[in-house]
C-alpha positions in Angstrom: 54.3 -37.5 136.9 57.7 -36.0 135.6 60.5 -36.7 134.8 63.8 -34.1 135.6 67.0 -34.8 134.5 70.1 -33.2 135.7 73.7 -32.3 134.3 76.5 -30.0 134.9 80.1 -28.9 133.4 82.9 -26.8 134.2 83.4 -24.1 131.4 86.9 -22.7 131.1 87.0 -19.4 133.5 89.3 -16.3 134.2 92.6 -16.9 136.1 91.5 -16.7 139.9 88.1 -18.0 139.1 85.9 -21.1 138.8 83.1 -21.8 136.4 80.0 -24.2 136.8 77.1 -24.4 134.8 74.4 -26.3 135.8 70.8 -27.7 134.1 68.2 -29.5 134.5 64.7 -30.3 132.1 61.2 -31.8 133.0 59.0 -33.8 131.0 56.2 -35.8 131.6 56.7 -39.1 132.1 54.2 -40.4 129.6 55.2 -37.9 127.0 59.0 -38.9 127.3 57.9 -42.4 127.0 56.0 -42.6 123.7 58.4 -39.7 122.1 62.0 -40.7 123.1 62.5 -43.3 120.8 61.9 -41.1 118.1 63.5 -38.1 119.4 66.8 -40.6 120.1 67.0 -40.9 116.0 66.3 -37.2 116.1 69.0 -35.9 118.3 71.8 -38.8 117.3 73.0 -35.9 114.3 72.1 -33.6 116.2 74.2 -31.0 118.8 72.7 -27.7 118.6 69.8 -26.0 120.9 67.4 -25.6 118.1 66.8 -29.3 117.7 66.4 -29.7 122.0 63.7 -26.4 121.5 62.1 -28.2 118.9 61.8 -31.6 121.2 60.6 -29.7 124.0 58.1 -28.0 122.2 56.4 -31.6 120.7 57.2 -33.5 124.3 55.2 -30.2 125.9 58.6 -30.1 128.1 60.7 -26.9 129.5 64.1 -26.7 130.6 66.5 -24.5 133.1 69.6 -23.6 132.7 72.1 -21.4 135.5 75.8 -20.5 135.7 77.8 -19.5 138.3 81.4 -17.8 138.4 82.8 -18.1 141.5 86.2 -16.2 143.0 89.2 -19.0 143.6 89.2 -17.4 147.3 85.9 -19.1 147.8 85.5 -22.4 145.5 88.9 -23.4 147.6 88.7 -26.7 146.0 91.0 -28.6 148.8 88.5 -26.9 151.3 86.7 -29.7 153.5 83.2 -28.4 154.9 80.9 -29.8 157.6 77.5 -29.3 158.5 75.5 -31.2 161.7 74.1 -34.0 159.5 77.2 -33.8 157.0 80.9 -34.8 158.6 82.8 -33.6 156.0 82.2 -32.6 152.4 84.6 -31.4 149.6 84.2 -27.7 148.8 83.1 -28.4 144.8 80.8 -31.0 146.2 79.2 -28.3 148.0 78.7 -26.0 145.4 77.5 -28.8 143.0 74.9 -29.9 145.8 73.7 -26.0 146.4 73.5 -25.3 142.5 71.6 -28.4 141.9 69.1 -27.4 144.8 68.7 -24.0 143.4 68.4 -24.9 139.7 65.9 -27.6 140.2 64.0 -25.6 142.4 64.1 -23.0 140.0 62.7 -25.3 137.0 59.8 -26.4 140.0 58.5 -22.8 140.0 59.2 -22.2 135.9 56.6 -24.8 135.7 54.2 -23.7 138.5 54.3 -20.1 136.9 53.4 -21.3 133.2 50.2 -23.1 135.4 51.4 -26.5 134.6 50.5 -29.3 136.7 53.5 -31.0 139.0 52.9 -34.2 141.2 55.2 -36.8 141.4 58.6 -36.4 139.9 61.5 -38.6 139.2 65.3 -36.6 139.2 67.9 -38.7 137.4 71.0 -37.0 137.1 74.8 -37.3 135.7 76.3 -39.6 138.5 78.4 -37.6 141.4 80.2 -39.5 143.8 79.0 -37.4 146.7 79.8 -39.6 150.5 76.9 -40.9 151.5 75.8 -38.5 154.1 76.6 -35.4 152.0 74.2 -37.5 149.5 71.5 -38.3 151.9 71.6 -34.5 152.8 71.1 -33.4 149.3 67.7 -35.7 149.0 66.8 -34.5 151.9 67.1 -30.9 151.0 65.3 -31.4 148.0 62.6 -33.3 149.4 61.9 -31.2 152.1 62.7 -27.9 152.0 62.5 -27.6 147.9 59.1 -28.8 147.7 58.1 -26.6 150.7 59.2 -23.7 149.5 57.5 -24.6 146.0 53.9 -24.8 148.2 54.6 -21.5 149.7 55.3 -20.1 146.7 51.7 -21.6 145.6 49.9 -20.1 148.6 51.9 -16.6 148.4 50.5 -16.5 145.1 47.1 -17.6 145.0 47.6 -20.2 142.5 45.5 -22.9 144.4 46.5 -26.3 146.1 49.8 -28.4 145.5 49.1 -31.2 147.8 50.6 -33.4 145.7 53.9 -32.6 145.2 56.6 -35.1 146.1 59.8 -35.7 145.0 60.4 -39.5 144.7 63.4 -41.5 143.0 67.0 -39.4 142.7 68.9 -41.7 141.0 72.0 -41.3 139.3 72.3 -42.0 135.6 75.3 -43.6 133.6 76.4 -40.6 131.4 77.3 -41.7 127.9 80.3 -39.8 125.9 79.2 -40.1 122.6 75.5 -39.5 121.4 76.0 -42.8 119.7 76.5 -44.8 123.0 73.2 -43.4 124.2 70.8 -46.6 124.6 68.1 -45.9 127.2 65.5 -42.8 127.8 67.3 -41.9 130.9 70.7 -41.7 129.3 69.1 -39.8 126.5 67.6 -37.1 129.0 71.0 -36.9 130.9 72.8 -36.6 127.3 70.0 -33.0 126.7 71.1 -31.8 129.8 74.5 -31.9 129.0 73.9 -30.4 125.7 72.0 -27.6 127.6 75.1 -27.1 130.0 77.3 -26.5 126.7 75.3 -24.6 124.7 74.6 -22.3 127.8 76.2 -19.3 126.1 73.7 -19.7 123.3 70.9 -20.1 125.2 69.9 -16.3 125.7 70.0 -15.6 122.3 68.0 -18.2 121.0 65.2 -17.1 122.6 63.4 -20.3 122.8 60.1 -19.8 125.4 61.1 -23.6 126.2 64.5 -23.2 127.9 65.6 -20.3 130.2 68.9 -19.2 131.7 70.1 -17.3 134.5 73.5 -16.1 136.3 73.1 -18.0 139.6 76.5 -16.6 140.4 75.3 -14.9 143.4 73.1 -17.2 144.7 75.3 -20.1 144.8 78.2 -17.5 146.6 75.9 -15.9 149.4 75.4 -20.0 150.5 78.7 -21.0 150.1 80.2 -18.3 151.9 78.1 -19.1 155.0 80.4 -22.1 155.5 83.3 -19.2 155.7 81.1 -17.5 158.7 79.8 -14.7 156.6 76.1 -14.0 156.6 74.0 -15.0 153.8 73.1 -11.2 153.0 76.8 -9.8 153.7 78.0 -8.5 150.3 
Protein backbone atom coordinates (compact mmCIF):
# COMPACT_ATOMS: atom_id res chain seq x y z
CA UNK A 1 0.00 0.00 0.00
CA UNK A 2 1.03 3.71 -0.63
CA UNK A 3 0.80 6.47 0.46
CA UNK A 4 0.61 9.90 -2.13
CA UNK A 5 0.57 13.10 -0.89
CA UNK A 6 -0.45 16.14 -2.81
CA UNK A 7 0.38 20.07 -2.81
CA UNK A 8 0.28 22.96 -5.09
CA UNK A 9 1.26 26.90 -5.29
CA UNK A 10 0.86 29.71 -7.43
CA UNK A 11 4.40 31.05 -8.57
CA UNK A 12 4.55 34.68 -9.54
CA UNK A 13 3.92 34.75 -13.57
CA UNK A 14 4.16 37.23 -16.54
CA UNK A 15 1.48 40.09 -16.85
CA UNK A 16 -1.52 38.33 -18.78
CA UNK A 17 -0.58 34.98 -17.35
CA UNK A 18 -1.27 32.55 -14.45
CA UNK A 19 1.12 30.12 -12.92
CA UNK A 20 0.37 26.78 -10.97
CA UNK A 21 2.65 24.19 -10.04
CA UNK A 22 1.54 21.15 -8.81
CA UNK A 23 3.21 17.84 -6.97
CA UNK A 24 2.60 14.94 -5.65
CA UNK A 25 5.16 11.90 -3.88
CA UNK A 26 4.44 8.08 -3.07
CA UNK A 27 5.81 6.04 -0.49
CA UNK A 28 4.94 3.01 0.92
CA UNK A 29 3.03 2.98 3.71
CA UNK A 30 5.10 0.87 5.95
CA UNK A 31 8.27 2.53 4.88
CA UNK A 32 6.79 6.12 5.80
CA UNK A 33 5.68 4.68 8.98
CA UNK A 34 8.90 3.38 10.59
CA UNK A 35 11.12 6.39 8.79
CA UNK A 36 8.96 9.58 9.31
CA UNK A 37 9.78 10.14 12.70
CA UNK A 38 13.21 10.32 12.01
CA UNK A 39 13.03 12.00 8.79
CA UNK A 40 10.61 14.83 10.73
CA UNK A 41 14.05 15.69 12.97
CA UNK A 42 15.70 15.45 9.55
CA UNK A 43 13.83 17.84 7.51
CA UNK A 44 12.83 20.42 10.61
CA UNK A 45 16.44 22.41 9.43
CA UNK A 46 15.99 21.56 6.45
CA UNK A 47 14.39 23.49 3.03
CA UNK A 48 16.33 22.42 0.12
CA UNK A 49 15.69 19.37 -2.53
CA UNK A 50 18.88 17.58 -1.67
CA UNK A 51 17.68 16.65 1.79
CA UNK A 52 13.88 15.45 0.18
CA UNK A 53 16.30 13.29 -2.58
CA UNK A 54 18.11 11.96 0.16
CA UNK A 55 14.71 10.87 2.10
CA UNK A 56 13.31 9.41 -0.83
CA UNK A 57 16.21 7.47 -1.59
CA UNK A 58 16.29 5.70 2.18
CA UNK A 59 12.17 5.52 2.28
CA UNK A 60 12.57 3.75 -1.50
CA UNK A 61 10.02 6.69 -2.48
CA UNK A 62 9.75 8.87 -5.92
CA UNK A 63 8.17 12.02 -6.47
CA UNK A 64 6.39 14.14 -9.49
CA UNK A 65 6.42 17.41 -9.98
CA UNK A 66 4.46 19.61 -13.17
CA UNK A 67 3.86 23.30 -13.92
CA UNK A 68 1.63 24.93 -15.88
CA UNK A 69 1.49 28.56 -17.42
CA UNK A 70 -1.61 29.42 -18.50
CA UNK A 71 -2.83 32.64 -20.74
CA UNK A 72 -5.27 35.17 -18.41
CA UNK A 73 -7.81 34.68 -21.55
CA UNK A 74 -8.26 31.12 -20.33
CA UNK A 75 -7.63 30.82 -16.39
CA UNK A 76 -10.54 33.57 -16.33
CA UNK A 77 -10.64 33.32 -12.68
CA UNK A 78 -14.40 34.75 -12.21
CA UNK A 79 -15.26 32.14 -14.94
CA UNK A 80 -18.07 29.62 -13.47
CA UNK A 81 -17.95 26.12 -15.39
CA UNK A 82 -20.41 23.24 -15.50
CA UNK A 83 -20.22 19.85 -16.39
CA UNK A 84 -23.41 17.07 -16.22
CA UNK A 85 -22.47 15.75 -12.80
CA UNK A 86 -20.84 19.21 -11.73
CA UNK A 87 -23.45 22.41 -11.45
CA UNK A 88 -21.07 24.85 -11.29
CA UNK A 89 -17.36 25.10 -10.52
CA UNK A 90 -14.89 28.04 -10.25
CA UNK A 91 -12.56 28.23 -13.19
CA UNK A 92 -9.12 27.85 -10.78
CA UNK A 93 -10.97 25.05 -9.17
CA UNK A 94 -11.00 23.47 -12.43
CA UNK A 95 -7.59 23.72 -13.29
CA UNK A 96 -6.47 22.63 -9.81
CA UNK A 97 -8.81 19.44 -10.15
CA UNK A 98 -7.46 18.60 -13.93
CA UNK A 99 -3.63 19.26 -12.77
CA UNK A 100 -4.07 17.08 -9.84
CA UNK A 101 -5.63 14.29 -12.11
CA UNK A 102 -2.79 14.55 -14.52
CA UNK A 103 0.03 14.79 -12.05
CA UNK A 104 -1.05 11.96 -9.98
CA UNK A 105 -1.62 9.91 -12.78
CA UNK A 106 1.56 10.76 -14.02
CA UNK A 107 3.49 9.67 -10.64
CA UNK A 108 1.00 6.16 -11.09
CA UNK A 109 2.88 5.33 -14.35
CA UNK A 110 6.58 6.85 -13.03
CA UNK A 111 6.12 4.04 -10.67
CA UNK A 112 4.67 1.31 -12.96
CA UNK A 113 7.64 2.17 -15.47
CA UNK A 114 10.51 1.73 -12.82
CA UNK A 115 8.47 -1.96 -12.26
CA UNK A 116 7.48 -1.02 -8.79
CA UNK A 117 4.54 -2.64 -7.27
CA UNK A 118 1.19 -0.34 -6.73
CA UNK A 119 -2.06 -1.75 -4.92
CA UNK A 120 -3.76 0.12 -2.64
CA UNK A 121 -3.04 3.81 -2.17
CA UNK A 122 -4.03 6.49 0.19
CA UNK A 123 -4.01 10.44 -1.52
CA UNK A 124 -3.90 13.00 1.26
CA UNK A 125 -3.49 16.32 0.00
CA UNK A 126 -3.32 20.27 1.00
CA UNK A 127 -7.07 20.93 1.84
CA UNK A 128 -9.17 22.68 -1.23
CA UNK A 129 -12.45 23.80 -0.54
CA UNK A 130 -13.83 22.35 -3.75
CA UNK A 131 -18.25 22.19 -3.55
CA UNK A 132 -19.07 19.03 -2.91
CA UNK A 133 -20.08 17.74 -6.31
CA UNK A 134 -17.01 19.29 -8.02
CA UNK A 135 -15.26 17.16 -5.11
CA UNK A 136 -17.06 13.98 -5.58
CA UNK A 137 -16.32 14.45 -9.34
CA UNK A 138 -12.65 14.72 -8.80
CA UNK A 139 -12.62 11.11 -6.65
CA UNK A 140 -14.46 9.85 -9.14
CA UNK A 141 -12.12 10.82 -11.87
CA UNK A 142 -9.39 9.46 -10.12
CA UNK A 143 -10.81 6.37 -9.14
CA UNK A 144 -12.11 5.47 -12.27
CA UNK A 145 -10.79 6.70 -15.16
CA UNK A 146 -7.00 7.27 -13.51
CA UNK A 147 -6.63 3.82 -12.45
CA UNK A 148 -8.07 2.55 -15.79
CA UNK A 149 -5.96 4.25 -17.87
CA UNK A 150 -3.03 3.08 -15.49
CA UNK A 151 -4.23 -0.80 -16.42
CA UNK A 152 -4.25 -0.01 -20.10
CA UNK A 153 -1.16 1.40 -19.89
CA UNK A 154 -0.08 -2.15 -18.21
CA UNK A 155 -1.61 -4.24 -20.94
CA UNK A 156 -0.40 -1.82 -23.85
CA UNK A 157 2.87 -2.57 -22.51
CA UNK A 158 3.22 -6.04 -21.60
CA UNK A 159 4.15 -5.41 -18.14
CA UNK A 160 1.73 -8.09 -16.67
CA UNK A 161 -1.42 -7.87 -14.35
CA UNK A 162 -2.55 -4.78 -12.11
CA UNK A 163 -5.63 -6.23 -10.73
CA UNK A 164 -5.10 -4.72 -7.74
CA UNK A 165 -4.98 -1.28 -8.10
CA UNK A 166 -7.47 0.93 -6.27
CA UNK A 167 -7.48 4.18 -5.09
CA UNK A 168 -8.99 4.31 -1.55
CA UNK A 169 -9.09 7.30 1.10
CA UNK A 170 -8.65 11.14 -0.57
CA UNK A 171 -8.50 12.95 2.32
CA UNK A 172 -7.53 16.39 2.82
CA UNK A 173 -4.72 17.21 5.12
CA UNK A 174 -4.25 20.38 7.57
CA UNK A 175 -1.26 22.18 5.94
CA UNK A 176 1.12 23.52 8.56
CA UNK A 177 3.06 27.04 7.81
CA UNK A 178 6.05 26.49 9.57
CA UNK A 179 8.12 23.16 9.51
CA UNK A 180 8.07 23.59 13.25
CA UNK A 181 4.20 23.27 13.46
CA UNK A 182 4.45 19.94 11.57
CA UNK A 183 3.19 17.12 14.21
CA UNK A 184 1.84 14.17 12.30
CA UNK A 185 3.27 11.86 9.23
CA UNK A 186 0.53 13.25 7.02
CA UNK A 187 1.25 16.83 7.68
CA UNK A 188 4.91 16.03 7.25
CA UNK A 189 4.18 14.42 3.64
CA UNK A 190 1.91 17.47 2.66
CA UNK A 191 4.78 19.89 4.11
CA UNK A 192 7.49 17.69 1.15
CA UNK A 193 5.08 18.32 -1.39
CA UNK A 194 4.97 21.80 -0.75
CA UNK A 195 8.70 21.95 -0.66
CA UNK A 196 8.65 20.13 -4.02
CA UNK A 197 6.12 22.82 -5.52
CA UNK A 198 8.75 25.63 -4.43
CA UNK A 199 11.81 24.28 -5.29
CA UNK A 200 10.21 23.32 -8.74
CA UNK A 201 12.69 25.56 -10.58
CA UNK A 202 15.48 23.51 -9.09
CA UNK A 203 14.28 20.38 -9.64
CA UNK A 204 15.73 19.86 -13.29
CA UNK A 205 18.95 20.66 -12.39
CA UNK A 206 19.34 18.54 -9.52
CA UNK A 207 19.12 15.68 -11.34
CA UNK A 208 17.94 13.48 -8.60
CA UNK A 209 16.57 9.86 -10.30
CA UNK A 210 13.99 10.29 -7.32
CA UNK A 211 11.93 13.29 -8.32
CA UNK A 212 10.96 14.30 -11.97
CA UNK A 213 9.44 17.44 -13.50
CA UNK A 214 7.54 18.31 -16.42
CA UNK A 215 5.77 21.46 -18.23
CA UNK A 216 2.13 20.29 -18.06
CA UNK A 217 1.30 23.66 -19.57
CA UNK A 218 -0.29 22.13 -22.45
CA UNK A 219 -1.98 19.42 -21.06
CA UNK A 220 -3.76 21.24 -18.45
CA UNK A 221 -4.78 24.07 -21.49
CA UNK A 222 -6.06 21.58 -24.26
CA UNK A 223 -8.68 20.35 -21.12
CA UNK A 224 -9.55 23.49 -20.00
CA UNK A 225 -10.28 24.98 -23.09
CA UNK A 226 -12.82 22.28 -23.86
CA UNK A 227 -15.10 24.11 -21.37
CA UNK A 228 -14.59 27.19 -23.97
CA UNK A 229 -16.00 24.77 -26.86
CA UNK A 230 -12.68 24.16 -28.51
CA UNK A 231 -11.55 20.69 -29.23
CA UNK A 232 -9.11 18.99 -27.14
CA UNK A 233 -6.53 18.72 -30.14
CA UNK A 234 -7.37 22.35 -31.63
CA UNK A 235 -4.06 24.35 -31.19
Amino acid sequence: MHYFFLDESYPPAAPGQKNIVMSAWAVEQRMWNLNAPYELGLFLGASALKPICSMLESVNGAAFAGAACLDDSLYRAGEIDATNDIPAMKRPDLIWSTSAVFVLGTLILTLLQHSREVGTIDIHFDSKSLKLPHSEAWKKALRELVVKSAKRFVRDKDLGQLNKLNIRRIEPVKKVSHRADVKNKFEMGVWVADKLCSNFKDIEGLRCPRIMSLDMSESVRRTTQQFDGKSFYEP
